[in-house]
N, CA, C and O atoms as CSV, one atom per row, in Angstrom:
chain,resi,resn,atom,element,x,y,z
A,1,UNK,N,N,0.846,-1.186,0.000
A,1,UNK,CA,C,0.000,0.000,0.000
A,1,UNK,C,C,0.882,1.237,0.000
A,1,UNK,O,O,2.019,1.099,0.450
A,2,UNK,N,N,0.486,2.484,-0.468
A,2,UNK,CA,C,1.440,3.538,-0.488
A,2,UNK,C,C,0.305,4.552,-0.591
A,2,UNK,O,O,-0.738,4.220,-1.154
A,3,UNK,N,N,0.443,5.653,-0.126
A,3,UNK,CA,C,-0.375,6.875,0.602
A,3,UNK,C,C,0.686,8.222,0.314
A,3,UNK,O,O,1.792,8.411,-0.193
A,4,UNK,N,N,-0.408,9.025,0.985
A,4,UNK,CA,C,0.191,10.608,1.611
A,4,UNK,C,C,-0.344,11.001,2.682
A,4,UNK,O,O,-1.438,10.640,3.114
A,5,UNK,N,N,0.631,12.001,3.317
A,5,UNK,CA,C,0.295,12.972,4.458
A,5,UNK,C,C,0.328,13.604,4.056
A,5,UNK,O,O,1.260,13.936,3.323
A,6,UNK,N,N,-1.067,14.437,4.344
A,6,UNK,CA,C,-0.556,16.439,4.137
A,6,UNK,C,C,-1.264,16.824,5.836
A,6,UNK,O,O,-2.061,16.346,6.643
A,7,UNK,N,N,-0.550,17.744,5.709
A,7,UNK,CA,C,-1.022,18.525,7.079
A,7,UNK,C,C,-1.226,20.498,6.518
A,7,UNK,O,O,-0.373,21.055,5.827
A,8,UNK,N,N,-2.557,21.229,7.045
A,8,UNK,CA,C,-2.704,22.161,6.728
A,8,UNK,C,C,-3.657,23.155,7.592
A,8,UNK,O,O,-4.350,22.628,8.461
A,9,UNK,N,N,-3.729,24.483,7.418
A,9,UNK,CA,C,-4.697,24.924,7.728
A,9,UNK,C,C,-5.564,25.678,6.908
A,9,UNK,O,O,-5.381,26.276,5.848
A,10,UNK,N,N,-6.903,25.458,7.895
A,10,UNK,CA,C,-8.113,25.579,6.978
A,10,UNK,C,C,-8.387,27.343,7.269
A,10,UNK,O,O,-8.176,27.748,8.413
A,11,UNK,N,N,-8.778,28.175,6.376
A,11,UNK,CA,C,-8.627,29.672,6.656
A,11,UNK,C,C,-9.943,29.695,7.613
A,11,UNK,O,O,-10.916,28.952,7.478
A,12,UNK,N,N,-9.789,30.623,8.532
A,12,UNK,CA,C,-10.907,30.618,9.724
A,12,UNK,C,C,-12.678,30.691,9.342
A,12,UNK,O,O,-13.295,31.300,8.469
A,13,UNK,N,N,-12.856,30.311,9.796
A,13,UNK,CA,C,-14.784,29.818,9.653
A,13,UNK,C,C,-14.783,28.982,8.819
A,13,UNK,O,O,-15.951,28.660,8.603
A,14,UNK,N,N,-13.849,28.231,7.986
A,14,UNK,CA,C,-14.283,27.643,6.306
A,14,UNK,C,C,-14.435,26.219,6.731
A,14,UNK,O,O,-15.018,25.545,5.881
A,15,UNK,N,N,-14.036,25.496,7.926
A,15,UNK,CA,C,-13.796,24.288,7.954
A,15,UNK,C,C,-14.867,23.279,7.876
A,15,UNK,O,O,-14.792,22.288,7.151
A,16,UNK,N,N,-16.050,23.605,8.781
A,16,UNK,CA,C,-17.142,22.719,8.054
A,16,UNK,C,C,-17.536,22.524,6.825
A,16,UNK,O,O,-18.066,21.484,6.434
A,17,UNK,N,N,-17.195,23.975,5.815
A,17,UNK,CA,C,-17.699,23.870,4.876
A,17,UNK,C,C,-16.556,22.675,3.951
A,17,UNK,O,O,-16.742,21.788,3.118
A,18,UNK,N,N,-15.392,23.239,4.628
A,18,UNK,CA,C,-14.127,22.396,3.278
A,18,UNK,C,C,-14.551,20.949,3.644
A,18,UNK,O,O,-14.536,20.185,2.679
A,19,UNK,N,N,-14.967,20.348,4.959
A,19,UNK,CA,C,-15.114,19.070,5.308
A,19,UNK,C,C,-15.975,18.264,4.493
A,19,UNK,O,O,-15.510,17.155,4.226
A,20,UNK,N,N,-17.210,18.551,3.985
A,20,UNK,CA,C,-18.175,18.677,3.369
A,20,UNK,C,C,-17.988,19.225,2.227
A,20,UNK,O,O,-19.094,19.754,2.114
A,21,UNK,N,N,-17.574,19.437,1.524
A,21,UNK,CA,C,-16.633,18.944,0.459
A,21,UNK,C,C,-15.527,18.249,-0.083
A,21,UNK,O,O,-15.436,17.692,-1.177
A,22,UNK,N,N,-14.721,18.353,0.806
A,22,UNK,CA,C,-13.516,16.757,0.637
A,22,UNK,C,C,-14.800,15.967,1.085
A,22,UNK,O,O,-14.771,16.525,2.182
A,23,UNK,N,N,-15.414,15.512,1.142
A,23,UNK,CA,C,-16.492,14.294,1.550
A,23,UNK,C,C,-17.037,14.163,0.300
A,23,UNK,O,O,-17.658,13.151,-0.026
A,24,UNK,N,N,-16.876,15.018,-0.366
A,24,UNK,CA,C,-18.143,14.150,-1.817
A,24,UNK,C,C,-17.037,13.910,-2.784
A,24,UNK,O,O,-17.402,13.496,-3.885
A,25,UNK,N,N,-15.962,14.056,-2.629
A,25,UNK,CA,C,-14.561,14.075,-3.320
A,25,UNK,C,C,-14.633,12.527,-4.367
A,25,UNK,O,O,-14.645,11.442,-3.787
A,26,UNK,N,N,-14.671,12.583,-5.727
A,26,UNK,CA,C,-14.629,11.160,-6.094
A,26,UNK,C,C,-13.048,10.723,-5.992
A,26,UNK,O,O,-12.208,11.593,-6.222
A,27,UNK,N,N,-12.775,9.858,-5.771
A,27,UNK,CA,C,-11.015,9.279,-5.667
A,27,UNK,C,C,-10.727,7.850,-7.137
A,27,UNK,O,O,-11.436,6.877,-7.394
A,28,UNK,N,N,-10.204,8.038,-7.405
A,28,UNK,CA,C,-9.946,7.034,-8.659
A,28,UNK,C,C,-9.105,5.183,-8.201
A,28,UNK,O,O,-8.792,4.671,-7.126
A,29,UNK,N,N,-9.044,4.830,-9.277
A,29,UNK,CA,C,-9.105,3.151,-8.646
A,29,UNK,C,C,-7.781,3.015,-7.893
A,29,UNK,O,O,-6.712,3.616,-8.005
A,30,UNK,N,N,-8.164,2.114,-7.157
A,30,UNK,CA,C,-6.915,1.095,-6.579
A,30,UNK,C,C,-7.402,1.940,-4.788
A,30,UNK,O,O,-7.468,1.285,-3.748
A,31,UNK,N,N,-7.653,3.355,-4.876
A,31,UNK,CA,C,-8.278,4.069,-3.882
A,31,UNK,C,C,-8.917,3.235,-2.592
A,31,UNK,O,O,-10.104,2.934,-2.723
A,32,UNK,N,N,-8.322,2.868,-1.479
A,32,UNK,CA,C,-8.372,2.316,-0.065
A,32,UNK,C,C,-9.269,3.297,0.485
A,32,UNK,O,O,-10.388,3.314,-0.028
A,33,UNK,N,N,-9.045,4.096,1.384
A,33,UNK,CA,C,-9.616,5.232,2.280
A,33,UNK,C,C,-8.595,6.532,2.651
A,33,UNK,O,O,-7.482,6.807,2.204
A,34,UNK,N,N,-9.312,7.112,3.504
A,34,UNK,CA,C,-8.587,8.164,3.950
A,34,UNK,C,C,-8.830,8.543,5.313
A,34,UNK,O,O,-9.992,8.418,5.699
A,35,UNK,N,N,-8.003,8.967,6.097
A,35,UNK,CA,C,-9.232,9.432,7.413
A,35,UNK,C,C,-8.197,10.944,7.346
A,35,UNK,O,O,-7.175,11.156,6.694
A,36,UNK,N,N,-9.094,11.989,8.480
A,36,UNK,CA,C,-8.341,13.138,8.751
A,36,UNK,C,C,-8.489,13.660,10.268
A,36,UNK,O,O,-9.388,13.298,11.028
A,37,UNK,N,N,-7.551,14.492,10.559
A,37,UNK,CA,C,-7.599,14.580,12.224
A,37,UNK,C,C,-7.637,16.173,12.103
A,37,UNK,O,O,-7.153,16.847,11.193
A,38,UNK,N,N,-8.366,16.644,13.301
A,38,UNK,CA,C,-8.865,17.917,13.780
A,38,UNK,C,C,-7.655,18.537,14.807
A,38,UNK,O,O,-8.106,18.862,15.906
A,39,UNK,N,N,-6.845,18.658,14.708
A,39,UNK,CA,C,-5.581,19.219,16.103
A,39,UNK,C,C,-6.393,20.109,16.691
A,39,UNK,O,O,-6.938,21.146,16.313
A,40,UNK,N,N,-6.354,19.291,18.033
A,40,UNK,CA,C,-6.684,20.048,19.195
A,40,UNK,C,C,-6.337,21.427,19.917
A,40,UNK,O,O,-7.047,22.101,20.664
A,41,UNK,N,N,-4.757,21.693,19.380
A,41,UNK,CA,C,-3.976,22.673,20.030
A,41,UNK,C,C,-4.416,24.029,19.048
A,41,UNK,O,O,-4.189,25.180,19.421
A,42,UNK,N,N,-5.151,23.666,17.595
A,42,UNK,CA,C,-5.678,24.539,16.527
A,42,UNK,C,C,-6.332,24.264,15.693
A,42,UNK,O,O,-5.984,23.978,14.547
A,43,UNK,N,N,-7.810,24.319,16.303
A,43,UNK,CA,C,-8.989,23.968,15.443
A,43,UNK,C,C,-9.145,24.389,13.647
A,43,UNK,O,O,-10.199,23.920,13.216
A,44,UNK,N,N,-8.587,24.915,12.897
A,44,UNK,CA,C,-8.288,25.461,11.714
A,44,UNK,C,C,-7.065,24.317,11.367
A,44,UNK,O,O,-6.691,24.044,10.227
A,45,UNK,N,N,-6.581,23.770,12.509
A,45,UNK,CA,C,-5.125,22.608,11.285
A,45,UNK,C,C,-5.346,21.279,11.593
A,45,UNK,O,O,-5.785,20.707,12.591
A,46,UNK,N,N,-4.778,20.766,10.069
A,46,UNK,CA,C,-5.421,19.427,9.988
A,46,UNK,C,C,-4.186,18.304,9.530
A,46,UNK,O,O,-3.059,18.648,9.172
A,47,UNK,N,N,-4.592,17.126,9.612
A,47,UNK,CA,C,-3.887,16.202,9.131
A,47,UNK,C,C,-4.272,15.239,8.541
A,47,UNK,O,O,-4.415,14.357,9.388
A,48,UNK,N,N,-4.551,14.844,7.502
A,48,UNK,CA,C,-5.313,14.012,6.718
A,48,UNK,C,C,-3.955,12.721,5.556
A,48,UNK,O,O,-3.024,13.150,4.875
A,49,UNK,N,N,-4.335,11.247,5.722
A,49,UNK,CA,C,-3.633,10.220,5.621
A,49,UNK,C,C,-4.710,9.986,4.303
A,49,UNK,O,O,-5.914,10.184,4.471
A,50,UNK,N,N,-4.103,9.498,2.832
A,50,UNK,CA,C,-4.900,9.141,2.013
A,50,UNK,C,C,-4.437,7.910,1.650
A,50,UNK,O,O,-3.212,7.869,1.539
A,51,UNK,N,N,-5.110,6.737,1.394
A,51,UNK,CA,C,-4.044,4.964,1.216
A,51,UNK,C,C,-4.880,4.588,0.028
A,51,UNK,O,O,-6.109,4.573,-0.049
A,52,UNK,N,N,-3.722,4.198,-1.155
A,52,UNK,CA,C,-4.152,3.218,-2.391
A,52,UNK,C,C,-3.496,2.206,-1.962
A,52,UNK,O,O,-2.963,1.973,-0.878
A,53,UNK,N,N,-3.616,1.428,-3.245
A,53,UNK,CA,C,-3.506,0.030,-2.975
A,53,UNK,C,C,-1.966,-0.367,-3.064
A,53,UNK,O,O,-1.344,-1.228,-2.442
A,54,UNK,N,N,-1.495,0.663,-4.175
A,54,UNK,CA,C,-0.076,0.827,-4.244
A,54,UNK,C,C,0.355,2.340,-5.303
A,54,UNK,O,O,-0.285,3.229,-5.865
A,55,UNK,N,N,1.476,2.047,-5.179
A,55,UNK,CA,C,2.153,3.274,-5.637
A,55,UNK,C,C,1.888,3.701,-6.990
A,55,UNK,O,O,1.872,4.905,-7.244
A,56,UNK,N,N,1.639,2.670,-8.052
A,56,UNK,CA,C,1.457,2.825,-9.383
A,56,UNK,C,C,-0.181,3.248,-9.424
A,56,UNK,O,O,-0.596,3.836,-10.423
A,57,UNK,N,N,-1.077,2.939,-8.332
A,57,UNK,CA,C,-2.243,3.681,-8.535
A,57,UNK,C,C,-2.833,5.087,-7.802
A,57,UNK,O,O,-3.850,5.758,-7.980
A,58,UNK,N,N,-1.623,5.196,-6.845
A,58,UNK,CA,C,-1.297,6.781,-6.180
A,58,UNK,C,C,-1.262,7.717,-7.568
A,58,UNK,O,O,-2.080,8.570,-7.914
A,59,UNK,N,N,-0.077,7.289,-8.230
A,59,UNK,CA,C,0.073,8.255,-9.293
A,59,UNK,C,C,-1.020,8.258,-10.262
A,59,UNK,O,O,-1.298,9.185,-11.024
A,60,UNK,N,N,-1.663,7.032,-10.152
A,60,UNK,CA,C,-2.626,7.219,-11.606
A,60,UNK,C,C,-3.794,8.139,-11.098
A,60,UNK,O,O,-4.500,8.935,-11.718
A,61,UNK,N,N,-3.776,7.804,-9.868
A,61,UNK,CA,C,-5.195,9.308,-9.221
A,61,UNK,C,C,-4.875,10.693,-9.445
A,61,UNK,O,O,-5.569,11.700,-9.586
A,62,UNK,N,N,-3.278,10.408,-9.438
A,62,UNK,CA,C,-2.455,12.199,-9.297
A,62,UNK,C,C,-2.855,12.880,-10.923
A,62,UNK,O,O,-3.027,14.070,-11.187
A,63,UNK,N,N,-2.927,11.732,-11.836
A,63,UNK,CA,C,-2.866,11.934,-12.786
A,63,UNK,C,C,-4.187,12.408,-13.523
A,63,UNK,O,O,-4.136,12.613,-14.736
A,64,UNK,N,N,-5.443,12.597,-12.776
A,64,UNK,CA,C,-6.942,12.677,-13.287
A,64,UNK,C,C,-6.706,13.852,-13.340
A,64,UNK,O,O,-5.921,14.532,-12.678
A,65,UNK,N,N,-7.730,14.247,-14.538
A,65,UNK,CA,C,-8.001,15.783,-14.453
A,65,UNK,C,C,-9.192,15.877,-12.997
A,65,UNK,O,O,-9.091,16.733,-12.118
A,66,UNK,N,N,-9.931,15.136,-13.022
A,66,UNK,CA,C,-10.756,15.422,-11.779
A,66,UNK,C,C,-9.861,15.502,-10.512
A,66,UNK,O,O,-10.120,16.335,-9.644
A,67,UNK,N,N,-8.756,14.606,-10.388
A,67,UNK,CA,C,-7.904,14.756,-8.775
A,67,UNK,C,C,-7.952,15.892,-9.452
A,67,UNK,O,O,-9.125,16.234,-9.601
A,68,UNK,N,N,-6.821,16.996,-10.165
A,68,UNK,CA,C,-6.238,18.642,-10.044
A,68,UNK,C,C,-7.717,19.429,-10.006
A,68,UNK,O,O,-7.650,20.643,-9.815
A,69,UNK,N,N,-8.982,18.866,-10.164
A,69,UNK,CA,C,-10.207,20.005,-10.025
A,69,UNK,C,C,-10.340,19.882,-8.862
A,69,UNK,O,O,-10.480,20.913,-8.204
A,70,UNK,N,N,-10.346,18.870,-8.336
A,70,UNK,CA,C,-10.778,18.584,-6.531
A,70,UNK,C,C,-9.189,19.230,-5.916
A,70,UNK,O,O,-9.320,20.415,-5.609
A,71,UNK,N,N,-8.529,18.984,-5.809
A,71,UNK,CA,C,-7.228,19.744,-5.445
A,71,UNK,C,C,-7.564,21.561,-5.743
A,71,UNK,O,O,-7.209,22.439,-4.957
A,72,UNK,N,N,-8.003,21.708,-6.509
A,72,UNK,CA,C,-7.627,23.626,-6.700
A,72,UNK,C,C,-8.939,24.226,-6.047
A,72,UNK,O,O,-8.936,25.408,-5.703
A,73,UNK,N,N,-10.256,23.297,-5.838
A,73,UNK,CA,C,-11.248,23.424,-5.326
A,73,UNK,C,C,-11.061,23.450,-3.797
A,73,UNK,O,O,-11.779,24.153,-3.087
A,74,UNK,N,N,-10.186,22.752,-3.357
A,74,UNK,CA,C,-9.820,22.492,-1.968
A,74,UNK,C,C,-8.851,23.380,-1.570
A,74,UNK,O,O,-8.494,23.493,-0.398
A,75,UNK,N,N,-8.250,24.245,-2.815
A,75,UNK,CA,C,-7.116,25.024,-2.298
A,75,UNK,C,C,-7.758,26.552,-1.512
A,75,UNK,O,O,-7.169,27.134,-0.602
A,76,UNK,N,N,-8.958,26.952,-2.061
A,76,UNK,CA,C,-9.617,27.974,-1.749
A,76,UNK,C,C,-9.828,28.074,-0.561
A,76,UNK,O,O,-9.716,29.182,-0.037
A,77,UNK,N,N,-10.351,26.456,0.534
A,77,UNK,CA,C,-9.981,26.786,1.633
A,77,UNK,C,C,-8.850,26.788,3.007
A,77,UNK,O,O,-8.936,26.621,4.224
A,78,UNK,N,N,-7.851,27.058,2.082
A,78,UNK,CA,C,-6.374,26.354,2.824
A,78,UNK,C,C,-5.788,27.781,2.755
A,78,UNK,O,O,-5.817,28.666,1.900
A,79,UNK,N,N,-5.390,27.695,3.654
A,79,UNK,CA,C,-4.466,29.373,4.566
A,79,UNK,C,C,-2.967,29.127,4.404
A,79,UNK,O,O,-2.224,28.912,5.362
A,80,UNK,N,N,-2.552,29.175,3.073
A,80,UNK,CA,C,-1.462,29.093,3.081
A,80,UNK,C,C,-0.950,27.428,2.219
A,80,UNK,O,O,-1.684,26.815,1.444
A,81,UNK,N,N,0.338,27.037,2.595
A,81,UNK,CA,C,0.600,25.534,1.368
A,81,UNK,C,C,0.115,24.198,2.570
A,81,UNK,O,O,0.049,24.209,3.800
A,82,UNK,N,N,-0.165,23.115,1.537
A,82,UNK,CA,C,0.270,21.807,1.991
A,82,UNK,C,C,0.895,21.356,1.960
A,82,UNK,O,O,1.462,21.059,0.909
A,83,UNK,N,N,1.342,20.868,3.434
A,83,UNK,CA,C,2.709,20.146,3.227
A,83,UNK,C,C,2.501,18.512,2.832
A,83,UNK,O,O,1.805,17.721,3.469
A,84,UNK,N,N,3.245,18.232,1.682
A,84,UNK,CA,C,2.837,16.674,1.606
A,84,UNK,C,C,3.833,15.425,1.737
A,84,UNK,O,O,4.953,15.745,1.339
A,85,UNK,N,N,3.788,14.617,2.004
A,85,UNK,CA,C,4.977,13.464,2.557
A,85,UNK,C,C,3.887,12.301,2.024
A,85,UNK,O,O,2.772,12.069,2.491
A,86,UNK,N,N,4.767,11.446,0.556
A,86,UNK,CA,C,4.517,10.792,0.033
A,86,UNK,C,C,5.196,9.353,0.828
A,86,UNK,O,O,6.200,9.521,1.520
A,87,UNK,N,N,4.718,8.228,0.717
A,87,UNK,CA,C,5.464,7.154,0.915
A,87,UNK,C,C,4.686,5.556,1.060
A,87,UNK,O,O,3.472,5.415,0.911
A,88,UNK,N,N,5.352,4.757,1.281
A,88,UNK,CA,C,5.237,3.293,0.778
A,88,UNK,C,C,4.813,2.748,3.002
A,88,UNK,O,O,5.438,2.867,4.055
A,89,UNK,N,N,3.292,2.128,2.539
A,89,UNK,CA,C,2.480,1.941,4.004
A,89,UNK,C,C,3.535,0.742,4.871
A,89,UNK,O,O,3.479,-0.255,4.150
A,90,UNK,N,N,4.173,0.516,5.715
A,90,UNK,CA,C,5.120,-1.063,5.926
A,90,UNK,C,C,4.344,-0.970,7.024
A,90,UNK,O,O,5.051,-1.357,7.955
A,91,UNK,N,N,3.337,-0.686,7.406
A,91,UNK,CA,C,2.546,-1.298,8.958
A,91,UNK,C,C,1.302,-1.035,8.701
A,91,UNK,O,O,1.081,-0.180,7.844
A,92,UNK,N,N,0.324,-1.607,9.281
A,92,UNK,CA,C,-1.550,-1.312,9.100
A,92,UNK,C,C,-1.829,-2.174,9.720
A,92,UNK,O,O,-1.120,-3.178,9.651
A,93,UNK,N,N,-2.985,-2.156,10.596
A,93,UNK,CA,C,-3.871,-2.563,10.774
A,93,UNK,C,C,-4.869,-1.920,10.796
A,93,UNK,O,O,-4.981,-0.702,10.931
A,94,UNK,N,N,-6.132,-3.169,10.587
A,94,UNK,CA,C,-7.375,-2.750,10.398
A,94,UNK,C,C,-7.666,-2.483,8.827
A,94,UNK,O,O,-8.837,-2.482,8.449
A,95,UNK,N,N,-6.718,-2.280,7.999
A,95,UNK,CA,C,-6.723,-1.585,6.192
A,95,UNK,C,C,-6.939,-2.441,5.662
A,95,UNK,O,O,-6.098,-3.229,6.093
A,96,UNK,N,N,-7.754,-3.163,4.657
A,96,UNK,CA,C,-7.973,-4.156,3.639
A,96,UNK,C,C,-7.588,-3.263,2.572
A,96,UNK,O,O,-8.015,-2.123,2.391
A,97,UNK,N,N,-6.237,-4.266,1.476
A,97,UNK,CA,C,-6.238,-3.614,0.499
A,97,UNK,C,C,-7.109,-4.578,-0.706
A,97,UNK,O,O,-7.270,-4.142,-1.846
C-alpha cells in the first residue's frame, strides 16, 4: 500500500464547509480510504492520511483531471501551502487492500 500525508490549515470559519466537500470528493481506482484529524492545540489545522492500494495507482489518481479540479477546489480553503509526505504503508492494521 502507499499513501500521503498532508497537514494544513483551513482559513478561519471555512472548515465545516471544506469538510463537506472533501467528503463528496470522487477518488480514482486502486483508492483504499482516507481518514483526517482535527488538532486540538488549533482547530483550523489538519492532518489528513490518504491509502491506495499501491504506488502505481497513487500516481494514476495524481494523474486525473478530476484529482487537479478537486485539489484547486480544496485550495480555496487552505491558509497558506500543503505540506505533503509521500510514501510506501510497511505497517496497518485494520486496512484491507
Amino acid at each position: 500500500m502507499y499513501g500521503t500525508v498532508g497537514k494544513f490549515k483551513i482559513k478561519e470559519g471555512m472548515a465545516e464547509t471544506a469538510i463537506k466537500d472533501m467528503d463528496r470528493e470522487e477518488i480514482g481506482e486502486g483508492y483504499i480510504g482516507h481518514i483526517m484529524y482535527q488538532m486540538d492545540n488549533d482547530s483550523n489545522e489538519f492532518i489528513f492520511a490518504v491509502v491506495f492500494e499501491s504506488k502505481e495507482a497513487y500516481h494514476a489518481n495524481a494523474q486525473r483531471p478530476e484529482t487537479h479540479q478537486e485539489f484547486e477546489k480544496m485550495m480555496q480553503y487552505v491558509d497558506g501551502e500543503i505540506h505533503w509526505n509521500d510514501g510506501e504503508i510497511v505497517f496497518h492494521r485494520g486496512l484491507e487492500s
